[in-house]
N, C-alpha and C positions, 0 to 999 in steps of 0.2 A: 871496311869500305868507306871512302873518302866520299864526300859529296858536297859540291860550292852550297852554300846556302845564303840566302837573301838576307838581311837585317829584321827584325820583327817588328819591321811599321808595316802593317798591311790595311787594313779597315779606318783603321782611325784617321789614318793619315791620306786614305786614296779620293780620288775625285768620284765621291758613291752620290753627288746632287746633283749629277747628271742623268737622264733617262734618254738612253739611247735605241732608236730603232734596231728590234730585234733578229732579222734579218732580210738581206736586200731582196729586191726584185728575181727571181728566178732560181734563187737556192732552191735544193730540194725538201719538201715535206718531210714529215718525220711523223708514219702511221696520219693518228687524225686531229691532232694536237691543234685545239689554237694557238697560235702565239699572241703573246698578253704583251700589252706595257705594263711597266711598274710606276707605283707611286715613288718622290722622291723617298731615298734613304736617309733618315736624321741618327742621329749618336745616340738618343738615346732609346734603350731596350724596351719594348714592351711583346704584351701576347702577341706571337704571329707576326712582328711589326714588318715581315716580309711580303706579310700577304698578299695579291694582287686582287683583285676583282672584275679590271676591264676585259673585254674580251678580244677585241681586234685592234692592230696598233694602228696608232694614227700616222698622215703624212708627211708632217713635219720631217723634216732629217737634219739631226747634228749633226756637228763639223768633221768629229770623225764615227764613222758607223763603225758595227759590229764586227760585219765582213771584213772592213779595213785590218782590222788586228786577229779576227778569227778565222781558224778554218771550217769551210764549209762540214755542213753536218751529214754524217753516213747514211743513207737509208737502209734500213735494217730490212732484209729480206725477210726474217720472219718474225714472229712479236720478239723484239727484245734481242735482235740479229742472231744471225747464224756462227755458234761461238762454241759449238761442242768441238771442234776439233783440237785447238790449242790447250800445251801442257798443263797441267795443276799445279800451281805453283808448288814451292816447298815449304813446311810451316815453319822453319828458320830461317830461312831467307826472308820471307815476306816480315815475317815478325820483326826482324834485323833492321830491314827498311822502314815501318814505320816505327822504329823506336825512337828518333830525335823528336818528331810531333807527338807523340804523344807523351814525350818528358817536357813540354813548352807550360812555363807557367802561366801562360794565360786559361788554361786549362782549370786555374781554380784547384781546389782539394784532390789533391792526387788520391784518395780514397772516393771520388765520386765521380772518377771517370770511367767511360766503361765503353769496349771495343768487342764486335765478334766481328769476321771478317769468314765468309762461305765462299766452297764451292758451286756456285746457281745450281749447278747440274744436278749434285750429287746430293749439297748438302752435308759436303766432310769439312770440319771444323780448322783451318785455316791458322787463325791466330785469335786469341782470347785474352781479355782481361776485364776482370768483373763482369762477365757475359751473363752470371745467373745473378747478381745482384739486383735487387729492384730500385729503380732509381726514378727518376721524373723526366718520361718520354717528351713532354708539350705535344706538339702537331703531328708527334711521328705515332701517336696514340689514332690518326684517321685512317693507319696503313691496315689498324685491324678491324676497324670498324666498319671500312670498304671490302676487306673479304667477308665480313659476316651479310653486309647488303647484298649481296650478290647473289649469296643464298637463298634471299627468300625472292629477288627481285631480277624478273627477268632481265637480260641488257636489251633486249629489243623492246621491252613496256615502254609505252609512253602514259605521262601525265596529262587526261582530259580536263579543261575547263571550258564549261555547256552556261549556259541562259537557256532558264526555260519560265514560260509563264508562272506565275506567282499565284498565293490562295486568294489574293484580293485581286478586285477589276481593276487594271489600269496598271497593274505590276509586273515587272519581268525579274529574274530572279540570276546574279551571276553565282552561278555553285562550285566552288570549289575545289579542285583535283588532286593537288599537290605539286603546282606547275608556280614556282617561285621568278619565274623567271619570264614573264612575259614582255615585249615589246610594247611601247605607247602606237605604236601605227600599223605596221602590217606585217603578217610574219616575214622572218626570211629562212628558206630551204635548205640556207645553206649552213645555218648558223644555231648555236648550239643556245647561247644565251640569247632570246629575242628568237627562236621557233616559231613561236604562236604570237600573232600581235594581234591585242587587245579592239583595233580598227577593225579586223578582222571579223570580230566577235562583235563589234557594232552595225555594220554591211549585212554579215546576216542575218541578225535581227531586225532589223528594220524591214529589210525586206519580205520577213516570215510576216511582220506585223500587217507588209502592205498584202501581201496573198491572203490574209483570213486568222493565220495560225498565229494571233495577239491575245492578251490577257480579255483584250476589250474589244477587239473587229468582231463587228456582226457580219451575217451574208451577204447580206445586200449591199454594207458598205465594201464590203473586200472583193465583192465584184467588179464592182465600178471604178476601184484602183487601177492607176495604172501599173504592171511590173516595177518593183524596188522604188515606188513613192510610199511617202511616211505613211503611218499608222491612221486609219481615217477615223477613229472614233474621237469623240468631242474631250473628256478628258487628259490631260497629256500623261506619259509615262512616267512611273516612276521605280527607280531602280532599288533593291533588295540584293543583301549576301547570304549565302548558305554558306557557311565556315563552318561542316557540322566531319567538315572529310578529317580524318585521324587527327583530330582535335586533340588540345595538350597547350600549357603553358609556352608564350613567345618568347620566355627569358626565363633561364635555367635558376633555381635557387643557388645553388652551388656557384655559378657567376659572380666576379666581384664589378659591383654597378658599372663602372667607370670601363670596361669592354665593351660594355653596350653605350652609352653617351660618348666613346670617342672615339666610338669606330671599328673596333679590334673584333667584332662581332657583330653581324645585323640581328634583327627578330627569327625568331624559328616561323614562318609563315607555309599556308598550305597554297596560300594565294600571293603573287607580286609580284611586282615591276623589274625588270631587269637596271634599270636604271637608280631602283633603290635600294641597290643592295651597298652595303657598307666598305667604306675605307679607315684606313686611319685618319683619324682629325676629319671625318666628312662622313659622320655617322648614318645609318638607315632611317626614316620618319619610323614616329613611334605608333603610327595604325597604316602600316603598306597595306592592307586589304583595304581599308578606307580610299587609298590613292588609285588604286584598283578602280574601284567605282565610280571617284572622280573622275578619272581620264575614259572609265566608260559613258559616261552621263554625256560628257563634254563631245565626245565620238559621234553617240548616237546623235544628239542634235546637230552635230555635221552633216550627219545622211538625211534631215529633212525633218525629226522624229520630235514630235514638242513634249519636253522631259524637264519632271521636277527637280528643281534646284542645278538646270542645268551650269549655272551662270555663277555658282555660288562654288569656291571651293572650298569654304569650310565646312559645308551641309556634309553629316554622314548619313550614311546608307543604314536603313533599319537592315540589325541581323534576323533572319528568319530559319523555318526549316522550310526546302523545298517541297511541295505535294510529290506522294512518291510515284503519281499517276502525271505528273504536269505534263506539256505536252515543251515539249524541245523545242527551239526556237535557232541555237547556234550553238558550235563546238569546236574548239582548234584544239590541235594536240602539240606535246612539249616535243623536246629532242628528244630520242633512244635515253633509256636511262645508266645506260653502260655512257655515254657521252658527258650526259648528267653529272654525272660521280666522278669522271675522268676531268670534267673542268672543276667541280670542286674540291678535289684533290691538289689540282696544281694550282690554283690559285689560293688553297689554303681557307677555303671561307668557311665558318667554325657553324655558321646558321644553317646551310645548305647540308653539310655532315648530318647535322644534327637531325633536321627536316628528314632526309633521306632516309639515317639510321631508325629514326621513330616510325616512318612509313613500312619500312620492310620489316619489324619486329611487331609491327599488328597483320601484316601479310602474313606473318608467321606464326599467327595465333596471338600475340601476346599483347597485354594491354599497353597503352603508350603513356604512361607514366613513367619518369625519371629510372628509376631504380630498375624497373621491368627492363626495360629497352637495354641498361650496361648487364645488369644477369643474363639478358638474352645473347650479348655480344660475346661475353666470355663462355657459358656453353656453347655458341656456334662455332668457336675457337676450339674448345675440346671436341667437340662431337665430329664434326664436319672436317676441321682439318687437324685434327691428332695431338694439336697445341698438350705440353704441361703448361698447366696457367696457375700451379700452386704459387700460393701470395699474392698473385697477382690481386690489384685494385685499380676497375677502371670506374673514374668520377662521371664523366661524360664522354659524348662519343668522338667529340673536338679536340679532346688536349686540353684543352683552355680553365674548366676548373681547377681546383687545388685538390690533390686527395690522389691523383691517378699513379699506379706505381707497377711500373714492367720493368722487365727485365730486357737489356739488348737483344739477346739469345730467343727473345718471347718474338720481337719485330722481325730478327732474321729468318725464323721459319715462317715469318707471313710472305716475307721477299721471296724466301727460295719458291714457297708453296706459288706465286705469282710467278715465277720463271721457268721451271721445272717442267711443265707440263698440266701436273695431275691437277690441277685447278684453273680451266681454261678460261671459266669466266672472270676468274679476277687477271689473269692474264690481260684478257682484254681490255680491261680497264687500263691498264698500267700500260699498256700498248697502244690506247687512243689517245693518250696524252696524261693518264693519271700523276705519269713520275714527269716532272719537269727538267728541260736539258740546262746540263751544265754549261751556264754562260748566256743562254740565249732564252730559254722559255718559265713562265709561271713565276715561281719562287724565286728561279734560279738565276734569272738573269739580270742581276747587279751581281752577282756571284762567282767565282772563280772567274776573274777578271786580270790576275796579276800572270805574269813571266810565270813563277814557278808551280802555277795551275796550272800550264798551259795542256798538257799532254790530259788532261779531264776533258776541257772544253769540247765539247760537241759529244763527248760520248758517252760520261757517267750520267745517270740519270737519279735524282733524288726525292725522297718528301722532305721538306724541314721543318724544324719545329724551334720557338721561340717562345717562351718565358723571361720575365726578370731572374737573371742568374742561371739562365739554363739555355743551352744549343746543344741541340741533337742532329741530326743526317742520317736517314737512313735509307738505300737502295741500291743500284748496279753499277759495276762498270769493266769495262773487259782491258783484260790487262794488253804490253809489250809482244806477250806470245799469241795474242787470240783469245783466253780463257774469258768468259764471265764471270765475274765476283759480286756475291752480295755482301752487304758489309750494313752494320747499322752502329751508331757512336755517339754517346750522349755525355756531356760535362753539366753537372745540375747544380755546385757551387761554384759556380765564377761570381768575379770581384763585380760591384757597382762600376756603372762609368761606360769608357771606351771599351772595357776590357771583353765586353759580351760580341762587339765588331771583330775584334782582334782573336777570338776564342774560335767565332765562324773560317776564321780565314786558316785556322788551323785547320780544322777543319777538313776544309776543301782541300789543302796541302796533303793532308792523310790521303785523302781519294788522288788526286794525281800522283801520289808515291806507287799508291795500289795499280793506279795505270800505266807506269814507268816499269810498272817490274817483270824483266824478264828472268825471272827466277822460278 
């Protein structure tokens, strides 16, 4: 079989310093996906350096958009579209097609590359190579760690963060949920990052303080208030945290520093800012629960409330534990936590994994210490979904340590177990936006960008994963005939340099080979 092929400048050579609006005015959704911008793309490789973190794109519009060159995206009538009908491919044909990408030497050690390629449906084995070798997943190590959350964590739970009076007079106390993502102003309803806004949380505080229900209102003064005027006792407020909720180290042993100071990772936090969460080169503050309290202190004396160190922002907040009797004063809740895990998925954020995996592995009994929480990941893998995980070594629940070692074959039955059916809650995840679209969403949109992606664009959906010397991909996409494929593809020695761009763009080429094929 003949097939034209392109020149091998892809990545290195392409205009990837541009960020372009993801898509126009009126396209169709796709499930409940935000669409993120990206940070710009540089040459050089690091953890994740695809990552995204914003949540909604801005108005700006480049000269030529998305739409201009893409076609519009399918709506999938059911999670992950309606794809049982079309043929299965054949395991020589498909393997035929992609054999020129995967003989590309930007690939790095042709002993450390490794392909499986599934039926969604079935789960019958496609095309293989080094499918049971253990190799270095990166990011595509969060595909297992979000079916084991799911497990213990319902997807409709949300994450509360309450104030409630404090053991000293004059104290009000913000207690912590596991709601990483809070708003500086008011929530919005609509929105997954920025749910609950912190103003919120100030509003009705103040007004519990002007009703009575204060650390320090007596009767008589909370009578004589009028509705939502400040606190009328003579001392002013002062603000306390309870960070006592599935407590655990902000920053992984196993982390090499320079993740966390340059971005490639924020804090593990139970409490923070949506606003502080990390980028590359534009790292997280190193106490987000401190900023937490700030922008609360700074709130409350907006609504009228005279509060210590309102004025100051380097004042922190004494850590306390809350009285287990206090009396409530304010509470907003996060997004759905199936929402939760589907934005941190697709935007790859290695803190919010991490946060989440350690949350539902003491929901599940287990204590949150490093070790506990990956022993918990990999039994939930055997137990729960039938995984062989012999060899298997997962370091953390990010990808982002050094030490993690799966096998492609190990990622593909989390994809199939996501597709298939028999595990509907991780479906859902993966169906609200967990897997990001080829070309347009999360990860993915600096991504398959060239002519001979084109037939991916809009339809394979992926996780990715990035290390120095390492690009993986792993998740769906429905071929030529209709079939859905899962497929997951890891190169873990590629060269220093451009060659880790030029590696990705194979890559992607492999998945639009797999969507070209009618065979």
């Amino acid at each position: 079989m003949t097939r034209s092929r392109r020149p091998l400048t892809r990545y290195a050579l392409a205009p990837l310093l541009v960020s372009l609006p993801l898509v126009a005015a009126g396209a169709p959704s796709v499930a409940q996906v935000p669409l993120v911008p990206v940070a710009s793309a540089t040459s050089t490789a690091g953890p994740d350096d695809d990552a995204v973190t914003s949540e909604a794109p801005g108005d700006a519009a480049a000269e030529t958009t998305a739409t201009d060159v893409r076609p519009r995206i399918a709506t999938p009538v059911v999670p992950l579209g309606a794809v049982a009908q079309g043929p299965v491919p054949e395991r020589a044909a498909l393997t035929t097609r992609i054999a020129d990408e995967l003989g590309s030497r930007w690939l790095g050690d042709e002993d450390r590359r490794a392909i499986t390629v599934r039926d969604a449906l079935t789960g019958q084995s496609l095309a293989d190579r080094g499918a049971t070798r253990l190799v270095t997943p990166a990011s595509t190590t969060k595909l297992l760690s979000a079916a084991a959350i799911v497990t213990a964590l319902d997807g409709e739970t949300t994450f509360t963060t309450r104030v409630v009076a404090g053991a000293e007079p004059g104290e009000v106390v913000v207690v912590a949920g596991g709601d990483m993502l809070l708003a500086d102003g008011q929530g919005n309803p609509e929105a997954v990052a920025g749910r609950a806004g912190i103003a919120d949380l100030a509003a009705q505080t103040a007004e519990a303080l002007a009703e009575g229900s204060g650390p320090a209102a007596d009767d008589a003064a909370a009578t004589s208030a009028a509705p939502g005027a400040a606190d009328t006792s003579e001392e002013p407020i002062s603000v306390s945290l309870d960070l006592s909720h599935v407590a655990g180290p902000d920053v992984l042993e196993t982390w090499t520093p320079s993740w966390v100071s340059e971005g490639y990772t924020g804090r593990i936090v139970q409490l923070g800012r949506s606003g502080d969460r990390a980028l590359p080169f534009d790292p997280s503050p190193a106490d987000p629960e401190q900023q937490v309290a700030r922008v609360f202190r700074e709130a409350l004396a907006e609504e009228g409330v005279e509060v210590v160190d309102a004025d100051d922002p380097q004042a922190e907040a004494a850590e306390v534990q809350a009285p287990e009797d206090a009396v409530q004063l304010a509470t907003v809740e996060s997004a759905a936590a199936r929402d939760v895990l589907a934005l941190a998925l697709a935007t790859s954020d290695n803190a919010m994994v991490e946060q989440l995996a350690r949350q539902a592995a003491v929901a599940d009994g287990e204590e949150p210490d490093q070790e506990s929480v990956m022993a918990w990941i990999v039994s939930t893998m055997e137990e729960d979904y039938g995984l062989d995980m012999t060899g298997a070594e997962i370091a953390d629940a990010s990808g982002l340590s050094d030490g993690t070692r799966l096998s492609v074959g190990m990622i593909a039955d989390t994809m199939v177990a996501g597709a298939d059916g028999s595990h509907p809650a991780l479906q859902e995840v993966l169906a609200a936006g967990g897997l990001p679209i080829a070309g347009y969403t999360g990860t993915l949109a600096t991504r398959f960008h060239l002519e001979v992606h084109e037939p991916a664009i809009g339809n394979a959906r992926a996780k990715t994963g990035s290390l120095p010397g390492v690009t993986s991909l792993a998740g769906t996409v429905v071929t030529e005939d209709g079939r859905l494929l899962v497929y997951a593809i890891t190169a873990d020695a590629i060269e220093d340099g451009g060659a880790t761009l030029e590696a990705r763009s194979v890559l992607d080429e492999i998945v639009a080979e797999l969507a070209r094929c009618g065979c």
